[in-house]
N, C-alpha and C positions, 0 to 999 in steps of 0.2 A: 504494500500500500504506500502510496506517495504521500507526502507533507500535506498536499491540498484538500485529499482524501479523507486523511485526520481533522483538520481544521470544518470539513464540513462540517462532518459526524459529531462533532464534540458540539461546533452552535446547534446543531440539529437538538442531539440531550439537551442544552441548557435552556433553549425555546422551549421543548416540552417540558420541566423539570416547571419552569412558572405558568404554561398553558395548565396544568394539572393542581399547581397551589392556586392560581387565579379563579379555577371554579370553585373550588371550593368555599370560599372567603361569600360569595352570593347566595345565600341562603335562602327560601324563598317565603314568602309570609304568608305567615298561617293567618284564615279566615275566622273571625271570633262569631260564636253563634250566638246568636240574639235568644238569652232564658224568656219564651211564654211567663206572663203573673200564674200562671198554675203551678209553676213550677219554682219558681222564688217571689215571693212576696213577704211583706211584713209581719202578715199573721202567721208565716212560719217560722220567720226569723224569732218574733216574741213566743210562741211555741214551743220551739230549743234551747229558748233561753231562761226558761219559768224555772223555780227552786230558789234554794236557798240563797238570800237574797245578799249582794257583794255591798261592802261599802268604800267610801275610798280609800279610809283609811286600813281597810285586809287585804285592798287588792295587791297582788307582791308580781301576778305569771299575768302575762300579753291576754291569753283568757280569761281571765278575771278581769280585767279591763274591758273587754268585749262583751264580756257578758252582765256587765253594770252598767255600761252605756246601754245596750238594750234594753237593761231592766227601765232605769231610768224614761228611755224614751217611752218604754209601754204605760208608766206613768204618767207620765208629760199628758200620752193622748189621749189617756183617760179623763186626765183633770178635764182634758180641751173640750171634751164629748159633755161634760157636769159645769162649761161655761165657766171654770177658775180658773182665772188668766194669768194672773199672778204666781199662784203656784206651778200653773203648765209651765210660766216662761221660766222658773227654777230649777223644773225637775229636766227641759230638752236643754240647756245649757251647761246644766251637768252632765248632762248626755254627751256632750260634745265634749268637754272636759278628760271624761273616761274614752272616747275615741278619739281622741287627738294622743292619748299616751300608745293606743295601739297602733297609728298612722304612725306613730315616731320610727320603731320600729318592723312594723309591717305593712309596709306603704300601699301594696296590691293590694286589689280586691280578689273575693275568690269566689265561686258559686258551690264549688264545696271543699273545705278545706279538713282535715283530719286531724283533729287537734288532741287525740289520745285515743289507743287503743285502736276499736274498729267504731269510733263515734265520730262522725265526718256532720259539720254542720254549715249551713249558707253564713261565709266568713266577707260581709259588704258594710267595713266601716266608713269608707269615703260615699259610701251611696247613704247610709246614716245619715249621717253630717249633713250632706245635701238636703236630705228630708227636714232633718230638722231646722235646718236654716230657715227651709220654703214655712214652716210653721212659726217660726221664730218671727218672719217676716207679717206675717198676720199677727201676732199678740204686739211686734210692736207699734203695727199701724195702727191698732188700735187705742194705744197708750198716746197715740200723736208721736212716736220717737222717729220720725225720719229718720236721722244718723244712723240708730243702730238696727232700720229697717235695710238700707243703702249696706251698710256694711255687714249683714245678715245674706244682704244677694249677693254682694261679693264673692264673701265665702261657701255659699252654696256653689255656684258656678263654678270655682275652682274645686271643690270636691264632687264635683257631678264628674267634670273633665276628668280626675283621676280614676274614678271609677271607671269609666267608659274606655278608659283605658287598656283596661285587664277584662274587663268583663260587661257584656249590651245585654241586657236588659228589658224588656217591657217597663217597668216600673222606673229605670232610670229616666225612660222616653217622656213618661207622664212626670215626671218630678220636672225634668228640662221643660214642656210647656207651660208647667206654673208658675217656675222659677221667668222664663220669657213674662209673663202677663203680670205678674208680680206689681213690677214698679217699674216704670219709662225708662227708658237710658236716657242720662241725661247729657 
């Protein structure tokens, strides 16, 4: 074999050596499937999450964070169904409180997550959040609080966005229309 011979055959391997890492590097995106309300909604979420009841000062594990914000919110919409607006907007802002320590560290949403054993539960703090913001935003238009109406949609919309993220919804889609109708952009 002649010099030229060599020199081909060697660019030839080094072409294919990055033709063969170049595809790999393109992965291709996976389609997120949109959960039906039959299938996650919040009556199953508070569902999974009924028992012995967390407070914040026992919470110590990311689940117990998750499952005090639920309790909490199941609270909140209870007061809100019995018209006590006062104590609703205490018990969904504690809500928020307890899912913002789980968002700290577990920033995804999940539609089912396995958080011990073979007990796998709808794990949707940022779709939370959002919810309760969109409700937070009615008790405080109510009070006259613009501010912390305005800043209630804020942070809804950025916890709808992270959700929707990881995980679409039915329920995300209707939280996004009432979060839109809410209050004007201004």
């Amino acid at each position: 074999m002649n010099r030229i011979d060599l020199k081909k055959i060697s660019y030839l391997i080094f072409i294919l050596i990055f033709a063969f890492l170049g595809t790999r590097c393109a992965a291709p995106q996976k389609e997120l499937k949109t959960y039906p309300l039959t299938e996650i909604n919040l009556e199953k979420v508070f569902n999974e999450n009924r028992g012995l009841r967390i407070l914040e000062e026992n919470a110590t594990m990311i689940h117990d964070f998750y499952r005090g914000g639920v309790q909490e919110k199941d609270e909140g919409e209870r007061l809100m169904k019995e018209s006590q607006w006062e104590e609703a907007c205490i018990h969904l802002e504690k809500s928020n409180r307890f899912l913002r320590v789980v968002v700290k560290y577990l920033p995804e949403d999940e539609a089912h997550r396995n958080v011990y054993g073979d007990v796998v539960v709808i794990f949707m703090p940022n779709l939370l959040m959002a919810d309760n913001n969109l409700k937070l935003i009615t008790l405080y238009k109510n009070r006259k609080d613009d501010n912390k109406a305005a800043e209630a949609k804020r942070s809804g919309e950025h916890y709808l966005a992270e959700s929707l993220k990881s995980v679409k919804t039915e329920w995300a889609y209707q939280i996004q229309k009432g979060l839109e109708e809410a209050l004007p952009k201004k």
